[in-house]
N, C-alpha and C positions, 0 to 999 in steps of 0.2 A: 783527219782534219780536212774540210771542205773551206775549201778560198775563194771568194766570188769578188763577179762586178758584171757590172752592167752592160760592160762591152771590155774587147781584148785590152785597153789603154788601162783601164778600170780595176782591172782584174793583175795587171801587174805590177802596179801601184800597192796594190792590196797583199800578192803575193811577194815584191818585195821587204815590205813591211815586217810581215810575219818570217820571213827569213832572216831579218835585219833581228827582232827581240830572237830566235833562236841565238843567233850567234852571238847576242848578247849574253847568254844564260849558259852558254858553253857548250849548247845542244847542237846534236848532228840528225840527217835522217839518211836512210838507206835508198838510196837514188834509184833501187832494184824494184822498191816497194810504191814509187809515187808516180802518180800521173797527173801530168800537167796541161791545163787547158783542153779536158775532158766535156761535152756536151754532157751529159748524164755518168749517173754512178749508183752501184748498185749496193745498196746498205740493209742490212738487217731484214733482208728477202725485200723491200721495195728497192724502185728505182725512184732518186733524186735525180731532175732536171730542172729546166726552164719551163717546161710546163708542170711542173708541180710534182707531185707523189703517185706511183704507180703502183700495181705487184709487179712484180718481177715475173718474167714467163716461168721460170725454172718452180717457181713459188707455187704458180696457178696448175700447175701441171701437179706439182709433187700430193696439191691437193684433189686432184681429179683423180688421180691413182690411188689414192687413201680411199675413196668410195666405189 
């Protein structure tokens, strides 16, 4: 799950939120597994940021070495 805003105040607003319905619903998450207030993340071989949709280096490599 990806939590945004616009800026840090924004963004914890938002991430309280989605904590707040969790514990509404009886749901927990593994604290081991999350990171919080991340610039970028890297999903399904792109990279998610603020500037938009990238490959991922590991991506662009694994297909350089495919040829």
């Amino acid at each position: 799950m990806r939590v945004v805003g616009r800026d840090h105040k924004e963004h914890g607003e938002s991430l309280d939120k989605v904590m707040r319905k969790f514990e509404g619903h009886g749901l927990t998450l593994n604290c081991a597994k999350c990171v919080i207030r991340a610039k970028s993340m890297d999903y399904m071989g792109e990279v998610v940021s603020g500037d938009g949709l990238q490959f991922s280096k590991k991506r662009v490599k694994a297909i350089f070495d495919a040829l």
